[in-house]
matplotlib code that plots the C-alpha trace (Angstrom):
import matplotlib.pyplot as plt

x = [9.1, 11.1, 9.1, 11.1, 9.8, 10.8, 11.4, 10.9, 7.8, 8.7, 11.7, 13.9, 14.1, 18.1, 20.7, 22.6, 19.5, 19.4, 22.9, 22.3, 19.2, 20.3, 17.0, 17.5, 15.1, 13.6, 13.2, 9.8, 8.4, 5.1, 4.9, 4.1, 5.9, 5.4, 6.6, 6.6, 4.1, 5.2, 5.2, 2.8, 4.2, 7.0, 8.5, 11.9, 13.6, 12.4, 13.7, 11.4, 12.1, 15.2, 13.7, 13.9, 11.6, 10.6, 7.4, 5.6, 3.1, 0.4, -1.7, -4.4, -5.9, -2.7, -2.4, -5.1, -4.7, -6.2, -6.3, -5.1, -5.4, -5.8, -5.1, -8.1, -7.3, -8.0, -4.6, -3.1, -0.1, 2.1, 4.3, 4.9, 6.5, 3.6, 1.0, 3.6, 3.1, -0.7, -0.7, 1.7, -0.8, -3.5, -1.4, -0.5, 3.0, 3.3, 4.9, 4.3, 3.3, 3.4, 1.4, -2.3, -3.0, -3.0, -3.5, -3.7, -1.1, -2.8, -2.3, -6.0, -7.1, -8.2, -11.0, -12.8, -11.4, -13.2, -11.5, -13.3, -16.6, -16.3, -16.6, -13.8, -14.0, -16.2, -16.1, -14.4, -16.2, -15.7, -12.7, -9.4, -6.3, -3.5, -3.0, -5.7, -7.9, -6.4, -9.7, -10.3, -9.1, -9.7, -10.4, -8.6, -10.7, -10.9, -14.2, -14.6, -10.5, -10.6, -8.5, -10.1, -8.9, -11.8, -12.5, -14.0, -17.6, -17.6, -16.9, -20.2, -22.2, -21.6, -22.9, -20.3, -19.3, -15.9, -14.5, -11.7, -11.1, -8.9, -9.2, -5.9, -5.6, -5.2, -5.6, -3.1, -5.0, -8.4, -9.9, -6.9, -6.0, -3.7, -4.6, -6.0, -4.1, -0.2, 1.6, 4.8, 7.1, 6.2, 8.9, 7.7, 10.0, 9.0, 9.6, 6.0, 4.3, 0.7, -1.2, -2.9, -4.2, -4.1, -6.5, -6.1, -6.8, -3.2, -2.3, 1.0, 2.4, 5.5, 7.4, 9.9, 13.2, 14.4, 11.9, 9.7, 6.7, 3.1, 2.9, 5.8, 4.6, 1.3, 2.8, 4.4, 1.2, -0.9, 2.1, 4.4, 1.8, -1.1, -3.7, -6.4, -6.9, -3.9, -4.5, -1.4, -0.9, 1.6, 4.9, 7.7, 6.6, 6.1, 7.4, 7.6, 8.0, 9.3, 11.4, 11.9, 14.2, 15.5, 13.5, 11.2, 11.3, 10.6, 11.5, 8.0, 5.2, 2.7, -1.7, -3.2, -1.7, -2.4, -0.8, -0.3, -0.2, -0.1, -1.4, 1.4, 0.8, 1.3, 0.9]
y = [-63.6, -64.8, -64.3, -64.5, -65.9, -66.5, -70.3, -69.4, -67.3, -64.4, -62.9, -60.5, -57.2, -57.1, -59.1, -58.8, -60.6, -63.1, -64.2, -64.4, -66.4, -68.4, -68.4, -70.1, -68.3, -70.6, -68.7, -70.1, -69.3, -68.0, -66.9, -63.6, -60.8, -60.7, -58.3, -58.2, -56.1, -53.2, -54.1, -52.2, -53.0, -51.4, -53.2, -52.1, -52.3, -49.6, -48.8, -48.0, -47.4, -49.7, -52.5, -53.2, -54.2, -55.1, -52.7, -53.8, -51.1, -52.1, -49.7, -52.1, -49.9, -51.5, -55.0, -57.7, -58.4, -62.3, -64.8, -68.3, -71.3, -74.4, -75.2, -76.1, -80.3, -78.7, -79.4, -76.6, -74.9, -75.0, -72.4, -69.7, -71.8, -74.0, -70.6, -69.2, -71.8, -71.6, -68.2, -69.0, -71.2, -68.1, -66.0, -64.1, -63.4, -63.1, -60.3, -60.4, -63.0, -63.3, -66.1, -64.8, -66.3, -69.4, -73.1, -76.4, -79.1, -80.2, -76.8, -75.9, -72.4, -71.6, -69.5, -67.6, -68.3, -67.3, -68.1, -66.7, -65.7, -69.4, -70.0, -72.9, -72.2, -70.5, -67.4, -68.1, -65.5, -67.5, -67.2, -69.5, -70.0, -68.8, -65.3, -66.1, -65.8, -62.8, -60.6, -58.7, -60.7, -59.9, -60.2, -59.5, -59.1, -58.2, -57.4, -55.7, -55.6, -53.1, -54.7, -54.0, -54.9, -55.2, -56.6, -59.7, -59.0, -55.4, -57.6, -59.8, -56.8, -55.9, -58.2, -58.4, -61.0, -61.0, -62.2, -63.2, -62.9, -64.6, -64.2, -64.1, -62.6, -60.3, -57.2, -54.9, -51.4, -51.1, -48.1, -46.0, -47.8, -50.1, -53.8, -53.2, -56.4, -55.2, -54.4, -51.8, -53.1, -56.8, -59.1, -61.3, -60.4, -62.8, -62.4, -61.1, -60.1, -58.0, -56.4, -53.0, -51.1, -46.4, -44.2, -44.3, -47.9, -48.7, -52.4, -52.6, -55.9, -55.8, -58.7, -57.9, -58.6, -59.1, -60.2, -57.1, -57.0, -56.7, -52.8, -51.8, -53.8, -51.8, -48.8, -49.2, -49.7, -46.9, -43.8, -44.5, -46.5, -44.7, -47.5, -47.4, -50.9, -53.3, -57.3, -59.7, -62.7, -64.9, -65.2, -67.8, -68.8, -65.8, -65.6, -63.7, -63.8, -60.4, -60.9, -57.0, -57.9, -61.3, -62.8, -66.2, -67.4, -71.7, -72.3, -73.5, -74.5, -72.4, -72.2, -69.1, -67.1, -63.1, -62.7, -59.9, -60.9, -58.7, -60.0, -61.3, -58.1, -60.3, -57.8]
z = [-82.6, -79.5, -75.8, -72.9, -70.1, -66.3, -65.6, -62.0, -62.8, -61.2, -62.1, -60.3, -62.9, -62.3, -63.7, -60.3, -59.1, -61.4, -61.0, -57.0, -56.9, -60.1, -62.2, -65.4, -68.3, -71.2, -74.6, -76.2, -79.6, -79.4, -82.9, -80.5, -78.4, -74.8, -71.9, -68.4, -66.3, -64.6, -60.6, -59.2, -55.8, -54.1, -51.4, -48.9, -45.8, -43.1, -39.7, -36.7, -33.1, -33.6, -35.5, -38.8, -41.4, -44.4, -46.1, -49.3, -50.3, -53.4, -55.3, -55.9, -58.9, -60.3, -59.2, -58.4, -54.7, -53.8, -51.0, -51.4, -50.3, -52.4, -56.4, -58.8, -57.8, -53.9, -52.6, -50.4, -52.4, -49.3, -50.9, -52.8, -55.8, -56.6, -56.3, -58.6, -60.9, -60.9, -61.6, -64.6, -65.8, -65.9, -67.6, -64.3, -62.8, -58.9, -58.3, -54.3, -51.3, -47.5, -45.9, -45.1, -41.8, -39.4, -40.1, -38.8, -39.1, -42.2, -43.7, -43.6, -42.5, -38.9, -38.8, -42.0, -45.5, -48.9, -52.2, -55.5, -53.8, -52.1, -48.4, -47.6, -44.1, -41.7, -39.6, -35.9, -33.4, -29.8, -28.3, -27.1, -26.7, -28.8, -30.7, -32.8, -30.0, -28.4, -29.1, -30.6, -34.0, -37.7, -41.1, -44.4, -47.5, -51.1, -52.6, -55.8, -56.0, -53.1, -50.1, -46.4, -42.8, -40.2, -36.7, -37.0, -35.1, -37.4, -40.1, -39.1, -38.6, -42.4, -44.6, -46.9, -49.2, -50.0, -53.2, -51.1, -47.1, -44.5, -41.0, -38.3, -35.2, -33.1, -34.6, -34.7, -35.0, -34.5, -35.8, -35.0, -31.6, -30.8, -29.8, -25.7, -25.0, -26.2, -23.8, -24.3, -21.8, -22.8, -23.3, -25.6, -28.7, -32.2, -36.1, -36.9, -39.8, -40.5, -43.4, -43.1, -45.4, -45.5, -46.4, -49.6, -50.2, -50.8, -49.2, -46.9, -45.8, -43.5, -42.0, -39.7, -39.6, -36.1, -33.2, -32.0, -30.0, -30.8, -29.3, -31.3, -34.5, -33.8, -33.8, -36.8, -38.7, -36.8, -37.1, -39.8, -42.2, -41.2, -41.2, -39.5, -39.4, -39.2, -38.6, -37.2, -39.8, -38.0, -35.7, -36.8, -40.0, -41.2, -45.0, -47.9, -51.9, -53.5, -56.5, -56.5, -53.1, -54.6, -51.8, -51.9, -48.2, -48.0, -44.9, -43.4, -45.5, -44.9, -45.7, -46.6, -48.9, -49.9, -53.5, -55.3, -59.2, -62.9, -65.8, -68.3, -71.5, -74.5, -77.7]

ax = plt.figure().add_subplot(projection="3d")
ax.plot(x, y, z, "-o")
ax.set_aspect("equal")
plt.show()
């Protein structure tokens, strides 16, 4: 039997797309059939108060939601691609990334970062310069497949050990309120993107697509995406792979990464 599988590993699902991005396919023989997963991620352009964005929203009953940073040889993936490629190599396809928080010039994480139940890097709780340090910040986590978004002291308080967590800052929403700090008259106007996550444990990631500020981002995640708790991921570099959009951003390189990935059904 012939499998069909995406060079790129990660495929857009419409042959407009694939003549616009140019993916090549390679037919292998498996001496099995193979099909993609069903994406259980739906991702979109969305308007509010005069900005526009960019909304992802994962069921992650559906989808295994993870934290990257680093492959099995410890070198930091940088990208989408090589993650991509990793993934391939466990039998998973990416189906959707945005870099998962801040780094240093070396790519390594600032501030909390747990990769398979491993602690690479430790909880930040003082304070400093840069939005990181605009407290309060936060932490995004997976345990037990269920994504969370908490303030980072909360986060302290619980005793939890992720399977996989990053920590970023500032928070966006805080348990229903927006960031004390924002400001909505400020004039400090920067791509942005966040990760949030509704009642109903579904996961939203949104990148914007013109510059906005931090109160209006906030207010995108507390009214229109109704979560409760919403954590800022980055400014400039922010980036994002959704084949579903024909999108795979490489403009910066970039450390942690939040991936959502299907397993590959080979029958």
């Amino acid at each position: 039997m012939l499998c069909l599988v995406p060079h790129h590993l990660g495929a857009p699902r419409s042959r407009q797309g694939l003549r616009n991005a140019g993916f090549l396919y390679l037919l292998v023989f498996f001496g099995i059939s193979c099909a993609h997963p069903a994406v259980a991620a739906k991702c979109g352009p969305i308007a509010e108060q005069g900005a526009r964005y960019v909304a992802c929203e994962v069921d992650p009953a559906k989808s295994a939601v993870r934290v990257h940073h680093s492959d099995p040889n410890g070198r930091p993936f940088g990208g989408f691609d090589s993650l991509a490629r990793q993934l391939w190599a466990e039998r998973r396809v990416l189906t959707l990334a945005m870099n998962g928080g801040m780094y240093h010039r070396d790519l390594s994480p600032v501030g909390l970062l747990i990769e398979n139940g491993e602690e690479r890097s430790k909880l930040i709780i003082r304070g400093g310069w840069g939005n990181f340090h605009l407290l309060p910040n936060g932490v995004f986590l997976v345990k037990d497949g269920r994504p969370q978004v908490m303030e980072t002291r909360a986060f302290q308080r619980s005793g939890l050990q992720p399977d996989f967590a990053t920590q970023s800052g500032p928070m966006l929403v805080i348990d229903g309120k927006i960031h004390p700090r924002f400001l909505p008259d400020s004039d400090s106007f920067k791509i942005r993107n966040g990760v949030g996550v509704d009642a109903d444990g579904h996961l939203h990631l949104v990148i914007s697509r013109v510059p906005v500020r931090f109160y209006d981002f906030a207010l995108l995640f507390r009214d229109r995406l109704k979560t409760k708790n919403a954590l800022y991921l980055d400014g400039t570099i922010s980036s994002l792979y959704s084949p579903e959009l024909d999108r795979r951003d490489r403009l910066f390189p970039i450390g942690p990464i939040i991936s959502v990935s299907e397993i590959v059904p080979f029958r």
